[in-house]
ROVEX-184800 format. One record per residue (C-alpha): residue number from 0; residue in three letters; x, y, z. Coordinates in steps of 0.2 Angstrom, whole numbers, plus 5000, padded with zeros to 4 digits. Example, Ala and Ser with C-alpha at 12.3 -4.5 7.8 and 13.67 -1.06 7.14 Angstrom:
! ROVEX-184800
(node 0, "Ala", (5062, 4978, 5039))
(node 1, "Ser", (5068, 4995, 5036))
END
This chain:
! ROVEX-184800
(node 0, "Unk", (5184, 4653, 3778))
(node 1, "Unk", (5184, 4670, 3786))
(node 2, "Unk", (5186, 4679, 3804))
(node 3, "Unk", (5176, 4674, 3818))
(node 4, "Unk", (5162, 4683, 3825))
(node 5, "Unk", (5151, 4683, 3839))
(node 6, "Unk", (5132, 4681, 3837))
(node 7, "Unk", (5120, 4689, 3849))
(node 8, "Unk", (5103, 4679, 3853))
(node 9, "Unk", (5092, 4691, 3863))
(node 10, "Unk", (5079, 4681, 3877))
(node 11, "Unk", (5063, 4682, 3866))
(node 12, "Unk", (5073, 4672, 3852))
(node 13, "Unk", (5080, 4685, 3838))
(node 14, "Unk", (5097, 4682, 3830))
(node 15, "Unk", (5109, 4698, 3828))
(node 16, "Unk", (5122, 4690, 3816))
(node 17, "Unk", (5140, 4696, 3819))
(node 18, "Unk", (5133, 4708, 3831))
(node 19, "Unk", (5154, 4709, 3834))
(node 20, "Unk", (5164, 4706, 3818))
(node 21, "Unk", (5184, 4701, 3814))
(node 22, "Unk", (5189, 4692, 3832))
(node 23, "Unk", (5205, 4682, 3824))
(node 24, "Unk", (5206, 4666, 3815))
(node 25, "Unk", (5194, 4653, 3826))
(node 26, "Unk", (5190, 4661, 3840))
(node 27, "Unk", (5186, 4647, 3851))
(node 28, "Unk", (5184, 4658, 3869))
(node 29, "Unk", (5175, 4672, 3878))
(node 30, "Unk", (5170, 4676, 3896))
(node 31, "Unk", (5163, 4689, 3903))
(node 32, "Unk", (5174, 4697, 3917))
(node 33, "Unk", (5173, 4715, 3925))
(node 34, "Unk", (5167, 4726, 3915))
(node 35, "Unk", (5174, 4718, 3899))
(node 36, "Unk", (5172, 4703, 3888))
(node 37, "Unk", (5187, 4694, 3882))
(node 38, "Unk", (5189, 4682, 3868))
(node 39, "Unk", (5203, 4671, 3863))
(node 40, "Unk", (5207, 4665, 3846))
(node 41, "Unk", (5218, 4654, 3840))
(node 42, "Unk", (5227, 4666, 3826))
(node 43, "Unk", (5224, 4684, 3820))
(node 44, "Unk", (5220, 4681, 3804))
(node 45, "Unk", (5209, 4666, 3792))
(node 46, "Unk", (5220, 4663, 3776))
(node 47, "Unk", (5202, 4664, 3767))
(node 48, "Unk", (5199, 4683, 3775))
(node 49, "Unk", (5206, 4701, 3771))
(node 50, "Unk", (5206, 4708, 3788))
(node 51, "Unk", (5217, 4704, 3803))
(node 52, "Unk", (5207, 4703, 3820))
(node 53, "Unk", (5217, 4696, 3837))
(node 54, "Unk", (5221, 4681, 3845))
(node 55, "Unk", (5215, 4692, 3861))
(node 56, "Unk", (5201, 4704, 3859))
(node 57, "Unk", (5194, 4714, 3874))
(node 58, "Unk", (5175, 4722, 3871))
(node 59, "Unk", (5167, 4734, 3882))
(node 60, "Unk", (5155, 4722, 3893))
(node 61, "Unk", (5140, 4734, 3889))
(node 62, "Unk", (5141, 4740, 3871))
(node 63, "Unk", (5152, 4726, 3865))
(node 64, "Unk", (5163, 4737, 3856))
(node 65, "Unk", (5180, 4730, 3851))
(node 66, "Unk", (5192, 4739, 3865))
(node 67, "Unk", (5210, 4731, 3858))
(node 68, "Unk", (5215, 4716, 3848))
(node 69, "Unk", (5233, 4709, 3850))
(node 70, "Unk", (5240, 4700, 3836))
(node 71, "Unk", (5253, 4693, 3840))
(node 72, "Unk", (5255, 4684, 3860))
(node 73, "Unk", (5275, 4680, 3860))
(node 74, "Unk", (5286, 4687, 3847))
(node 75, "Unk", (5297, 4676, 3850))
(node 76, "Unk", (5287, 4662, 3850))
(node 77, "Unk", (5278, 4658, 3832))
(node 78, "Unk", (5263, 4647, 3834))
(node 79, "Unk", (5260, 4655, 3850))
(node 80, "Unk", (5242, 4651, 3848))
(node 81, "Unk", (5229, 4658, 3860))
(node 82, "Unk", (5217, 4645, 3871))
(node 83, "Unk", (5208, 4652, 3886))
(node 84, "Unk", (5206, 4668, 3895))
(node 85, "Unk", (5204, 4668, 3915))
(node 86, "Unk", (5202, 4681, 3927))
(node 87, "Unk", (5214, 4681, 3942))
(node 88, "Unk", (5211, 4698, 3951))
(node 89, "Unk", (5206, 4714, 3946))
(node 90, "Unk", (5220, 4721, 3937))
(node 91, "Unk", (5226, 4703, 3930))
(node 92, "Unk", (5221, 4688, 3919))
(node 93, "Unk", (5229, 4675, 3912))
(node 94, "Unk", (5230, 4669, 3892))
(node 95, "Unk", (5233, 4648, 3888))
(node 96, "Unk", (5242, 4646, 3873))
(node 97, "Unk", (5249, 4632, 3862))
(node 98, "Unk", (5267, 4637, 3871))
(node 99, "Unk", (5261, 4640, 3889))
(node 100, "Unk", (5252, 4654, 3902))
(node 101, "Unk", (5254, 4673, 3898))
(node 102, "Unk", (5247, 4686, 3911))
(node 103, "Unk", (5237, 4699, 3905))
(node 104, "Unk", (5238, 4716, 3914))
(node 105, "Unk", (5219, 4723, 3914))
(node 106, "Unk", (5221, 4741, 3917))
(node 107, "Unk", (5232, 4742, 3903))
(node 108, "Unk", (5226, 4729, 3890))
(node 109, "Unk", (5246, 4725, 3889))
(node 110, "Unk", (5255, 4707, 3888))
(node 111, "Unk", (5266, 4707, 3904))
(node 112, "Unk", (5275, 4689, 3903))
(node 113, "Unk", (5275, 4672, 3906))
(node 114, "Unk", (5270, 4661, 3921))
(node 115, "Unk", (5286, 4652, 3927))
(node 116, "Unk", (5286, 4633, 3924))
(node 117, "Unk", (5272, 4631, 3910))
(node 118, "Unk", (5284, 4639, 3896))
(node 119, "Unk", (5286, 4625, 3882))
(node 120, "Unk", (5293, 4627, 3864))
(node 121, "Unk", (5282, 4611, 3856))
(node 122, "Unk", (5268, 4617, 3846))
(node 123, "Unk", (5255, 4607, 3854))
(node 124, "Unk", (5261, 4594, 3865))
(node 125, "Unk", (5264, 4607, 3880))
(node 126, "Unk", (5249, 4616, 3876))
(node 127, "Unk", (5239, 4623, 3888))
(node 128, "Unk", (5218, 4624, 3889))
(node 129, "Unk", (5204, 4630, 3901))
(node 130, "Unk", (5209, 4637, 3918))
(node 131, "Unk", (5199, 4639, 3935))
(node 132, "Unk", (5203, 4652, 3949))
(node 133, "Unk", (5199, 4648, 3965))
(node 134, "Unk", (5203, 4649, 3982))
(node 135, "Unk", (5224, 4657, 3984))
(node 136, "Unk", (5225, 4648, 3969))
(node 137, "Unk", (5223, 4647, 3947))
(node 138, "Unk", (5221, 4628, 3940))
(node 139, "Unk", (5225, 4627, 3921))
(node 140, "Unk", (5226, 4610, 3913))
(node 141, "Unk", (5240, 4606, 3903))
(node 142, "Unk", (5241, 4592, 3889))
(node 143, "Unk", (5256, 4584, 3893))
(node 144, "Unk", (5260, 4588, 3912))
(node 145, "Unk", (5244, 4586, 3922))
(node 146, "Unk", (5234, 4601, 3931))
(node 147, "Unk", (5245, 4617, 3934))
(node 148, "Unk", (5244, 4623, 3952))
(node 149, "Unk", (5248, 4640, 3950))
(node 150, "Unk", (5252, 4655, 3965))
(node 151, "Unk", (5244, 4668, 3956))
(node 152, "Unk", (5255, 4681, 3968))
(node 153, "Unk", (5267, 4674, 3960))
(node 154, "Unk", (5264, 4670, 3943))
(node 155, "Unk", (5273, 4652, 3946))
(node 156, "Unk", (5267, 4635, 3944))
(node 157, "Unk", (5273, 4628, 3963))
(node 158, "Unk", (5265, 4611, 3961))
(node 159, "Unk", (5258, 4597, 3945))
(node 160, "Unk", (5246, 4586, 3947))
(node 161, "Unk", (5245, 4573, 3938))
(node 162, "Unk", (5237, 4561, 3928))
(node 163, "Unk", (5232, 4543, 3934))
(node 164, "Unk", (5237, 4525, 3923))
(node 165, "Unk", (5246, 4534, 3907))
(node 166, "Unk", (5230, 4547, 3905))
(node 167, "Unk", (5231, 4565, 3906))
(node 168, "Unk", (5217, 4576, 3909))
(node 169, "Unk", (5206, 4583, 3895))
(node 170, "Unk", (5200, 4601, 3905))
(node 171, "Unk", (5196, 4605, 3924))
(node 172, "Unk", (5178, 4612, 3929))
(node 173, "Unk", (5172, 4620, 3945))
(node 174, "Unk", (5157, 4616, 3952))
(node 175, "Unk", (5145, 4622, 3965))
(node 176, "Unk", (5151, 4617, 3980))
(node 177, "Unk", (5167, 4621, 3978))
(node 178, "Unk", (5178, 4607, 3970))
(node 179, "Unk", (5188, 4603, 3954))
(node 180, "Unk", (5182, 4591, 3941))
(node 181, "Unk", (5196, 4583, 3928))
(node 182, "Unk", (5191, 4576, 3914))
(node 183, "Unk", (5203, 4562, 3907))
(node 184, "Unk", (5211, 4562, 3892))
(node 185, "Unk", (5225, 4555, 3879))
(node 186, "Unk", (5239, 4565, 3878))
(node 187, "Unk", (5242, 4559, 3862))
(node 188, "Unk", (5228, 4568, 3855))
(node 189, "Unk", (5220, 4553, 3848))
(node 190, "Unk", (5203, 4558, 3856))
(node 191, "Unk", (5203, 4543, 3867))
(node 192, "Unk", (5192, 4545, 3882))
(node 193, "Unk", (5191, 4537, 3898))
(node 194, "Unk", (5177, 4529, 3912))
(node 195, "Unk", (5184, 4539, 3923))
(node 196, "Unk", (5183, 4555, 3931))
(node 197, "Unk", (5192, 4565, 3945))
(node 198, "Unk", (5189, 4576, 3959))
(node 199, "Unk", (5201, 4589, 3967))
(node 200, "Unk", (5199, 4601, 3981))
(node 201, "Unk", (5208, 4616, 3977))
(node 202, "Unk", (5210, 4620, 3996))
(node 203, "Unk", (5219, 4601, 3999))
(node 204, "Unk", (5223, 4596, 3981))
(node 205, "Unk", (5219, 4580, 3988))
(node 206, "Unk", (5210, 4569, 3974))
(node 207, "Unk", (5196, 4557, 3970))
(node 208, "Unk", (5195, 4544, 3956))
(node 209, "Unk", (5178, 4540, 3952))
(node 210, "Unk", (5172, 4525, 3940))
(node 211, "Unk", (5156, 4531, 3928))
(node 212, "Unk", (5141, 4518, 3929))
(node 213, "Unk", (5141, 4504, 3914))
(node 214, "Unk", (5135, 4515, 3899))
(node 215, "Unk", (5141, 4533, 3903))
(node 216, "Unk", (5154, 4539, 3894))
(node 217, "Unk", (5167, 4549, 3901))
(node 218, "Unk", (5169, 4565, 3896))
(node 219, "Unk", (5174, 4570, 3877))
(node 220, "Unk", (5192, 4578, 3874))
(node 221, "Unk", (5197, 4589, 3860))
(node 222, "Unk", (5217, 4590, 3862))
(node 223, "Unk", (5217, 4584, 3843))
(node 224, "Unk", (5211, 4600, 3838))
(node 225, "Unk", (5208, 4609, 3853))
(node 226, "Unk", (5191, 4617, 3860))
(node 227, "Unk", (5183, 4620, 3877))
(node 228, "Unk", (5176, 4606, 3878))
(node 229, "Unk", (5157, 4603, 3884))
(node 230, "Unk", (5161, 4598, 3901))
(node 231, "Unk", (5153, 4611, 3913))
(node 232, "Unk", (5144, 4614, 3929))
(node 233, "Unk", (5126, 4619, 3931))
(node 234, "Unk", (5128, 4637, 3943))
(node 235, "Unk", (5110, 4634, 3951))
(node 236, "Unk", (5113, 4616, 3957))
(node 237, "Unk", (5129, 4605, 3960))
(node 238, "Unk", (5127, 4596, 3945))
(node 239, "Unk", (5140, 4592, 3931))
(node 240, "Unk", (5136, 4589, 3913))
(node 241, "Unk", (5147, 4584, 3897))
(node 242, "Unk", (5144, 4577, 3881))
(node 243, "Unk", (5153, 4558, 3879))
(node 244, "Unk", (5155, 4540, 3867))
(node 245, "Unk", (5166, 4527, 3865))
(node 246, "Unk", (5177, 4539, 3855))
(node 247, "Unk", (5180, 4559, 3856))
(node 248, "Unk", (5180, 4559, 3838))
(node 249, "Unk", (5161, 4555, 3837))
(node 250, "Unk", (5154, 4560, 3853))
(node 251, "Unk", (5141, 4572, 3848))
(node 252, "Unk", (5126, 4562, 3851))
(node 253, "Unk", (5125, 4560, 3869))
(node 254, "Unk", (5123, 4571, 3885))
(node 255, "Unk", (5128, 4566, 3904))
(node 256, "Unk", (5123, 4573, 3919))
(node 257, "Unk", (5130, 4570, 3937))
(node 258, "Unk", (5120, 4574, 3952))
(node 259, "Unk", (5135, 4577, 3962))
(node 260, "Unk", (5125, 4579, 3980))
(node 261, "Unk", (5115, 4562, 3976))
(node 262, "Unk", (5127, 4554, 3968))
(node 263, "Unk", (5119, 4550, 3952))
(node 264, "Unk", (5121, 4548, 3935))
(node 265, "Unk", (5111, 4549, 3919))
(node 266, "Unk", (5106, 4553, 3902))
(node 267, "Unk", (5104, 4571, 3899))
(node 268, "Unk", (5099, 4572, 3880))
(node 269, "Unk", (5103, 4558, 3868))
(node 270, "Unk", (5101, 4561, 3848))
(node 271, "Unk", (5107, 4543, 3845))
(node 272, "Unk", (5095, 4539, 3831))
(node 273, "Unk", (5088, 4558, 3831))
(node 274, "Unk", (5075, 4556, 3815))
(node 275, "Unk", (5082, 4575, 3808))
(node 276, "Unk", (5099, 4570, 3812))
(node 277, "Unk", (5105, 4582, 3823))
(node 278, "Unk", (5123, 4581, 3832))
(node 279, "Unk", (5129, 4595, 3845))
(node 280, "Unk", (5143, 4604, 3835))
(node 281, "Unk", (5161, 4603, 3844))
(node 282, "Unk", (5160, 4611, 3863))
(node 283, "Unk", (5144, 4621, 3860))
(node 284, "Unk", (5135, 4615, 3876))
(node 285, "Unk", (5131, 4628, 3892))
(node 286, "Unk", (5121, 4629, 3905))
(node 287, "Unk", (5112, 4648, 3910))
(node 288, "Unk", (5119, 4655, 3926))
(node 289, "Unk", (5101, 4663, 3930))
(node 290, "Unk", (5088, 4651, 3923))
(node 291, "Unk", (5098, 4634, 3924))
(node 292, "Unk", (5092, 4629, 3905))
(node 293, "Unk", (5105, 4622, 3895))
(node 294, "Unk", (5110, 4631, 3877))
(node 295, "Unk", (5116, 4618, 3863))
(node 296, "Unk", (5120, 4621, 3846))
(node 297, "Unk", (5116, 4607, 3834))
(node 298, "Unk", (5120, 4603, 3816))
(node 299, "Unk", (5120, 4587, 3804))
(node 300, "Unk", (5137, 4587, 3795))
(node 301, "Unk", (5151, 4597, 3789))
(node 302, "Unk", (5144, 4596, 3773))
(node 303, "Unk", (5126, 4604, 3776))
(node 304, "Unk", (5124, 4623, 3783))
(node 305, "Unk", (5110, 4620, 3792))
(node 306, "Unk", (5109, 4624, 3811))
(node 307, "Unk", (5100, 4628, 3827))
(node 308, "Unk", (5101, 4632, 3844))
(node 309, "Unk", (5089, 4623, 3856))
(node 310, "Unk", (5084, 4625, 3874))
(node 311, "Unk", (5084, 4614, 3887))
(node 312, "Unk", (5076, 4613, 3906))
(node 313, "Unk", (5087, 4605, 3921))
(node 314, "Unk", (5078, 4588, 3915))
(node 315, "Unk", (5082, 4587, 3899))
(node 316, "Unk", (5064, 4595, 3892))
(node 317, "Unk", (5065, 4605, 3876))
(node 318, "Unk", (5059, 4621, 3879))
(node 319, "Unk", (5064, 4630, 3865))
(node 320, "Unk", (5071, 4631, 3848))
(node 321, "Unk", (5081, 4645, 3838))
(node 322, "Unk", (5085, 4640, 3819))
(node 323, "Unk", (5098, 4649, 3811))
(node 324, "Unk", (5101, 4656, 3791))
(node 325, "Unk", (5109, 4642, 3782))
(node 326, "Unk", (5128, 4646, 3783))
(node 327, "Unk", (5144, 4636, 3791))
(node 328, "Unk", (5144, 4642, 3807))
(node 329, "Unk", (5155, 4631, 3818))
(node 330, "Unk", (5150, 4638, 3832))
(node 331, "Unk", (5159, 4637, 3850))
(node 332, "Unk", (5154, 4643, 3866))
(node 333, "Unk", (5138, 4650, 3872))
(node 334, "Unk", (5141, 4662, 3883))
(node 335, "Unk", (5129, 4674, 3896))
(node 336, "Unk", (5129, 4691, 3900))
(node 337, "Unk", (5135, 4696, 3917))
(node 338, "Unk", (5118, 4706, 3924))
(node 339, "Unk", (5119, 4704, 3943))
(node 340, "Unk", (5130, 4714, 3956))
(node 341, "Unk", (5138, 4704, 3969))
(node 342, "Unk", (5129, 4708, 3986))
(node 343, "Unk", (5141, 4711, 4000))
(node 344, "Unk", (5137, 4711, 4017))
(node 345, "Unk", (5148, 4714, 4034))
(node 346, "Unk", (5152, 4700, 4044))
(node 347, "Unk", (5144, 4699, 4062))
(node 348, "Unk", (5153, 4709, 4077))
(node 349, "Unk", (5166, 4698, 4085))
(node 350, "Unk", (5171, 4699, 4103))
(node 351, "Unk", (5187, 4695, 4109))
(node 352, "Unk", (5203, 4699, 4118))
(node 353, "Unk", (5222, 4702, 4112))
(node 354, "Unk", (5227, 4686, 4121))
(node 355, "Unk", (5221, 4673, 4109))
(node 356, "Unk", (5218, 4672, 4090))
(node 357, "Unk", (5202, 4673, 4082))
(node 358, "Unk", (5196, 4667, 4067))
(node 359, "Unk", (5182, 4675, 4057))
(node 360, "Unk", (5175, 4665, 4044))
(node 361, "Unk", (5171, 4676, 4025))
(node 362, "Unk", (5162, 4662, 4018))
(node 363, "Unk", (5147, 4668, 4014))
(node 364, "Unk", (5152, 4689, 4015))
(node 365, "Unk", (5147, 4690, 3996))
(node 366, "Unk", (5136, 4681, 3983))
(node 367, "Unk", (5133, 4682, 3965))
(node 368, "Unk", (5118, 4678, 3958))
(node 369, "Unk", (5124, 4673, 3941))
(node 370, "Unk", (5142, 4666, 3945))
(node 371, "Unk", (5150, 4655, 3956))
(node 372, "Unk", (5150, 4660, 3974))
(node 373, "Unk", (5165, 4647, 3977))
(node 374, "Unk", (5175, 4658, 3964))
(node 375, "Unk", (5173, 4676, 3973))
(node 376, "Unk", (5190, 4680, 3975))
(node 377, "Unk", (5194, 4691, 3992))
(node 378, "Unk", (5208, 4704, 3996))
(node 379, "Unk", (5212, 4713, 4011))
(node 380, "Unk", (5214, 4729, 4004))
(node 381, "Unk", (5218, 4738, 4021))
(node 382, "Unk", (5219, 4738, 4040))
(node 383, "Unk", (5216, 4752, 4050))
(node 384, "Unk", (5222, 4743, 4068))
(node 385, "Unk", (5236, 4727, 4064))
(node 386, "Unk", (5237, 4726, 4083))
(node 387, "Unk", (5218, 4719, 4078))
(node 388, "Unk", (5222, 4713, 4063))
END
């Protein structure tokens, strides 16, 4: 029962405990962006705990020190608890909270208001979790609603969709090549999940139902207490994974994996019957933008304060394991540093004549070597002939 921290594991396997202390009251998560890192935590301050951290704190990306923490997201708003963090341009980001979006100005580390239509006054019913930018537009799921569609020149929600036969959707993942994975969920928080999951592409928000083989779970949700979730795209292949059972509740045995491009399903890691007893703890389940090894953290009950971090190939091969000291972690996300520059490169020369239109294509005019290519966001920043263009 104190503040959170985040814990540093450097590549040949040492552990740096609390490397950055006091982040808020369960800080549940962090992304790199720019030059900064930025964490979200529910409240400012554990009960059990003498300091006051943040419900947002912004580090510097390089030496992790602690930039700002806000306290407090809404004054007006109490319970206004904080969810997610995403990056929409460079000078603005967007914070989920238990009472809606608030856009974050990133020159000046300030709170600048609310996106228009996801505003609610419940304390968890119209809370909103993980967000996706992409394309002209920023995806943020929302428990009772559906997926937010939201113009981020705007800072409007112009379009909802929703959920399919009474479900709502549990979180919303980008992947590879491009597209929009919803997990289903209960929006009664019950931690009911489905067989099903859905596809959306954030250029045509047209959607795709499809039904998981005989013994693949969908998806685990975590709207009763909420998380990230372990739902999440592999950065090297198009491949989605997630942890799943028969209940959300007690789903931490089990890891899927979808081969988008072939079209297959599997069993990823299953600790069903694990002779140690080991579980994944909550959404602590990512995949390494650079090396494509999957980092999970693993306990064996709420009661026993023993823990460790294993490695894993893109077959499901241990490759590593990092015990930790004996302690209560409840650990969320792993997360990666951002090492590599995007590499930019001029488009081709392009003949043509004032009498008909031309199009030229941006596609692939940048790449990154440890984040999604399908994310890069690009502006025109200015023309030097509009009779051209």
């Amino acid at each position: 029962h104190r503040n959170s921290a985040i814990t540093f594991l450097s590549a040949k396997g040492n552990w740096n405990y609390s490397a950055v202390e006091n982040i808020g009251c369960t800080a549940c998560y962090g992304t790199f962006y720019g030059n900064k890192f930025y964490v979200i935590a529910k409240q400012q301050k554990d009960g059990g705990d003498t300091r006051t951290g943040g419900r947002i704190t912004i580090c510097d990306q390089g030496t992790m020190k602690v930039l700002k923490q806000i306290e407090v997201i809404d004054e007006n708003l109490s319970n206004c608890d904080g969810r997610a963090f995403v990056g929409v341009d460079e000078n603005k980001g967007y914070v989920s909270t238990s009472k809606g979006i608030y856009v974050l100005d990133l020159d000046e580390l300030e709170l600048r208001g609310v996106v228009t239509g996801s505003e609610n006054n419940q304390l968890y019913d119209g809370e909103v979790g993980n967000m996706v930018r992409v394309g002209d537009r920023v995806f943020a799921v929302h428990r009772d609603k559906g997926l937010l569609v939201i113009n981020p020149a705007t800072d409007q929600v112009e379009q909802v969709i929703e959920g399919i036969d009474g479900w709502g959707f549990g979180s919303v993942v980008l992947s590879k090549d491009g597209n929009l994975w919803l997990s289903l969920a209960s929006t009664s928080g019950s931690g009911a999940a489905d067989t099903r999951i859905m596809k959306v592409s954030p250029y045509t928000l047209q959607t795709e139902v499809i039904d998981l083989p005989e013994g693949i779970y969908g998806p685990a949700n975590s709207w009763y207490a909420w998380t990230p979730d372990c739902f999440c795209a592999s950065q090297q292949q198009n491949v989605l994974y997630w942890n799943g059972g028969n209940s959300s509740w007690f789903s931490g045995y089990t890891v899927y994996k979808y081969d988008i491009d072939k079209n297959e399903f599997s069993t990823y890691i299953d600790y069903n019957g694990d002779p140690d007893g080991w579980q994944i703890y909550g959404c602590s389940f990512r995949v390494s933008p650079e090396g494509d090894e999957a980092y999970v953290s693993l306990f064996k009950g709420f009661g026993d304060p023993t823990y460790v971090v294993r490695k894993y190939d893109a077959d499901g091969h241990q490759l590593a394991e990092y015990p930790m000291i004996q302690n209560y972690w409840f650990p969320s996300l792993p997360v990666f540093p951002d090492n590599a520059e995007p590499v930019v490169t001029n488009p081709d020369a392009v003949n043509m004549t004032l009498d008909a239109p031309v199009k030229v294509s941006l596609e692939n005019i940048a790449t990154d070597a440890d984040n999604m290519d399908a994310a890069i966001v690009k502006t025109v920043k200015s023309v030097s002939d509009e009779s051209v263009l």
